[in-house]
C-alpha positions in Angstrom: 125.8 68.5 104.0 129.2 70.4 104.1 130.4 71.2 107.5 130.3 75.0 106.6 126.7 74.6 105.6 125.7 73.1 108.6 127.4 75.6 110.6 125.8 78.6 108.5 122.5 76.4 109.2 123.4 76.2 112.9 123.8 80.3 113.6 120.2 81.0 111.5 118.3 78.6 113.9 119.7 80.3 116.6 119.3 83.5 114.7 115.4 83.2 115.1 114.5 82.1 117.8 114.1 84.4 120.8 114.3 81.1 123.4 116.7 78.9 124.1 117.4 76.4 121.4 118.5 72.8 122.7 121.0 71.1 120.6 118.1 68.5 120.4 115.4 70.6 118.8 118.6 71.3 116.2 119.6 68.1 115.5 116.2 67.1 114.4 115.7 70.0 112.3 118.6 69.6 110.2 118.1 65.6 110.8 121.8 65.1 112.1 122.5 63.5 115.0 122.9 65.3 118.7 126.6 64.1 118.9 127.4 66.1 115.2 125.2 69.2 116.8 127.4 69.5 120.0 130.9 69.1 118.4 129.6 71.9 115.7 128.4 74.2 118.6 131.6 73.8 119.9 133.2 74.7 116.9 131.3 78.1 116.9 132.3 79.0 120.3 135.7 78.1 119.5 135.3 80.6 116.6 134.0 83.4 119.0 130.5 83.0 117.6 128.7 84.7 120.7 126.9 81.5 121.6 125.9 81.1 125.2 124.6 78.1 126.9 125.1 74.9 127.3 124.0 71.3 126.9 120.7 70.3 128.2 119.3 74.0 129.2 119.9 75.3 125.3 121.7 78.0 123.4 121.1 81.4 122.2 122.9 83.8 120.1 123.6 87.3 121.6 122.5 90.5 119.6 125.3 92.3 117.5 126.3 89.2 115.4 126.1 89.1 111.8 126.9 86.6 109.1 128.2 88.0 105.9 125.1 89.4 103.9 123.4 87.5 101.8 124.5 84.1 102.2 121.8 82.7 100.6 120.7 78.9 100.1 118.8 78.0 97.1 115.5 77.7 98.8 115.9 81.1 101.0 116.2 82.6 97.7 113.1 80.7 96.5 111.2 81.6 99.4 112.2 85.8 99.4 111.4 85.6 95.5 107.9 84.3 96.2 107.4 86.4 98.7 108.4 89.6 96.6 106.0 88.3 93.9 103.1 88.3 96.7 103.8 91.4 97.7 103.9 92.6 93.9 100.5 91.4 93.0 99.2 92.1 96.2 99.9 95.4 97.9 99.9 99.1 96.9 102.3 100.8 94.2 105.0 102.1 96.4 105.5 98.5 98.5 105.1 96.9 94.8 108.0 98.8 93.7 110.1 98.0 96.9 109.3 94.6 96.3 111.1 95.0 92.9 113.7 96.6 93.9 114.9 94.0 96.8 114.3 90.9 93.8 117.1 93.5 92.4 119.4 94.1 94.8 119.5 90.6 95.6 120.1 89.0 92.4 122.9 92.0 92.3 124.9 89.9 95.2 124.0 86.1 95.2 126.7 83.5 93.5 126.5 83.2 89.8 125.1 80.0 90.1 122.0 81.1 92.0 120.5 83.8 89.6 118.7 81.6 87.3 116.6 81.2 90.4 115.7 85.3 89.9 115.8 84.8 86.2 113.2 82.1 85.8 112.1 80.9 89.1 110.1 77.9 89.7 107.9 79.3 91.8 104.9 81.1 91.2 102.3 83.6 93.2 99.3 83.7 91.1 96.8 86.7 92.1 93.3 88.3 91.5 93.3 91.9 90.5 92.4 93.9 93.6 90.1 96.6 94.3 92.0 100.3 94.2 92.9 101.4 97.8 90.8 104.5 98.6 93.4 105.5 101.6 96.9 106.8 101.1 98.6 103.1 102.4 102.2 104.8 102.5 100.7 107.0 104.9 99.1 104.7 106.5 102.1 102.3 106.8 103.3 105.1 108.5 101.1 106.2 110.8 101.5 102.7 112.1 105.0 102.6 112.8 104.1 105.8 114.7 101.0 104.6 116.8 99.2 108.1 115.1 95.4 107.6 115.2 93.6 108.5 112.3 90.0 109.5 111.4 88.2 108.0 108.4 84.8 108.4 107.2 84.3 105.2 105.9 80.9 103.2 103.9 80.2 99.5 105.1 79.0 97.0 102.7 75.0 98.0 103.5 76.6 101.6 101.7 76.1 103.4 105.2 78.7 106.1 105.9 80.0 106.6 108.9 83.1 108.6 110.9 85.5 106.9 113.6 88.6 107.4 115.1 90.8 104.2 114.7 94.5 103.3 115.8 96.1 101.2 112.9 97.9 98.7 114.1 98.7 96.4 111.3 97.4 96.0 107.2 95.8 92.7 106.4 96.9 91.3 102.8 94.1 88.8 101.9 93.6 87.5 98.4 91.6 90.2 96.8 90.8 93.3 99.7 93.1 94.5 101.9 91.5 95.3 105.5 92.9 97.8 107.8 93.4 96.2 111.6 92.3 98.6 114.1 91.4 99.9 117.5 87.8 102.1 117.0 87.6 104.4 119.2 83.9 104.3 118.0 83.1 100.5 118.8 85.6 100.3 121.6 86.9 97.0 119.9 89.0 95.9 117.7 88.0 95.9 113.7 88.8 95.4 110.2 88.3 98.2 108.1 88.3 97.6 104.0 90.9 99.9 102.4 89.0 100.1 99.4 86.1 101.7 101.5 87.7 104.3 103.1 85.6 107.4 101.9 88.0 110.2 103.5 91.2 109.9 106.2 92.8 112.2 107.6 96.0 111.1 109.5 96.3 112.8 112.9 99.7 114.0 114.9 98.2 112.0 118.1 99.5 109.3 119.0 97.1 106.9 120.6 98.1 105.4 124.4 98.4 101.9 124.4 101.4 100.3 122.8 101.1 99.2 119.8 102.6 95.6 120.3 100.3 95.4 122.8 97.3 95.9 121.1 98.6 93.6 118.6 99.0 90.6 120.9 95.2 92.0 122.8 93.7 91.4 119.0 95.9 87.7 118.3 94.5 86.5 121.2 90.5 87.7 120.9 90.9 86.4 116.7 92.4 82.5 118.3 89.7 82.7 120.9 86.7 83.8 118.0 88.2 81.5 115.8 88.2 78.3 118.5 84.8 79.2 119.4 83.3 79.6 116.0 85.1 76.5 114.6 83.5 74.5 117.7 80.1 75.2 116.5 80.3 75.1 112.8 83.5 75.0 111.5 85.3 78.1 110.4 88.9 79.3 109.3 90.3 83.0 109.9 89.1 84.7 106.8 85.8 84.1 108.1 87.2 85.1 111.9 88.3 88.4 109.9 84.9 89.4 108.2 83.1 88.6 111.4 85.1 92.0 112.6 84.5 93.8 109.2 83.0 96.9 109.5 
């Protein structure tokens, strides 16, 4: 690997991670050894990269630094064009359509060299057609970024209708449904609400109280624990986790 490469390499590791990074856990990423890690770390400070730390405690890169955009490997290209395709066969029209446009924009900028990638990739996302969403999901997308609550009338799978107020705090992209993550004011709990069952919704200017990176963590840690105690007894992955919450 070129030295510029493994210094690009060097700046995304730290670029991710929110901890310290020891030059150890680098070196066996990119499976160099520690002595080539510290002498390049060195190099970055020396460049006024705004690395801070040092050996044996780890390094972190301070907010406000930016590489040049889209310096792209071969297989981060791979990886965001698979993605988009997910995303394509997967989500409503409007995120469709954004996927489509950032396969665009990027093969507008990358090297010459890399855009056969975009053109004919080697990578594929197969999918199943989904049901329609019954729910305005850019609204919806929305209304989570906002923490607005919003009240649904919505039929479980026994066709019983029912009205709630949840607090959306993240959309679920499974294979074929897409399942609305939610506080329910009605349950007082947390549950998964198919968007193709949504009968009405009508998205309220309230925001609801609780942050909503709280509630996020509150509902990762209840699906690991569900998950752990359902797999003790007979085995069980976190689709099943999910439609044990499905309302």
């Amino acid at each position: 690997m070129r030295r510029a490469d493994r210094l690009f390499r060097i700046v995304q590791i730290l670029r991710r991670k929110r901890r310290p990074v020891t030059a150890g856990e680098i070196a066996e990423e990119m499976e160099t050894s520690l002595r080539t890690i510290y002498r390049d770390i060195a190099q970055l400070m020396a460049d006024r990269v705004p690395i801070r730390g040092e050996a044996g405690v780890g390094y972190v890169l301070e907010g406000g630094f930016d590489m040049p955009p889209l310096m792209l490997t071969a297989d981060e290209v791979e990886a965001a064009i698979l993605g988009a395709q997910w995303v394509m066969g997967r989500a409503d029209p409007v995120l469709s359509r954004a996927a489509a446009d950032l396969v665009a924009k990027i093969g507008a900028v990358i090297p010459e060299h890399l855009r056969p990638l975009l053109m004919e990739p080697g990578l594929a996302a197969p999918h199943k057609p989904a049901p329609p969403d019954a729910i305005d999901m850019p609204r919806l997308r929305a209304a989570i970024r906002r923490q607005d609550k919003v009240f649904i009338v919505y039929r479980d799978e026994k066709n019983a209708a029912s009205e709630r107020i949840i607090w959306p705090i993240a959309i679920a992209y499974l294979d074929v449904v897409r399942l609305i993550v939610a506080w329910c004011e009605l349950r007082k709990a947390f549950r998964h609400f198919r968007t193709d069952r949504v009968i009405r919704a009508d998205f309220l200017d309230v925001r609801y109280p609780t942050p909503r990176a709280r509630l996020r963590h509150q509902w990762r840690k209840e699906m690991e624990l569900q998950m752990r105690t359902q797999t003790a007894r007979r085995g069980s992955d976190e689709k099943t986790v999910a439609a044990a919450w499905m309302e």
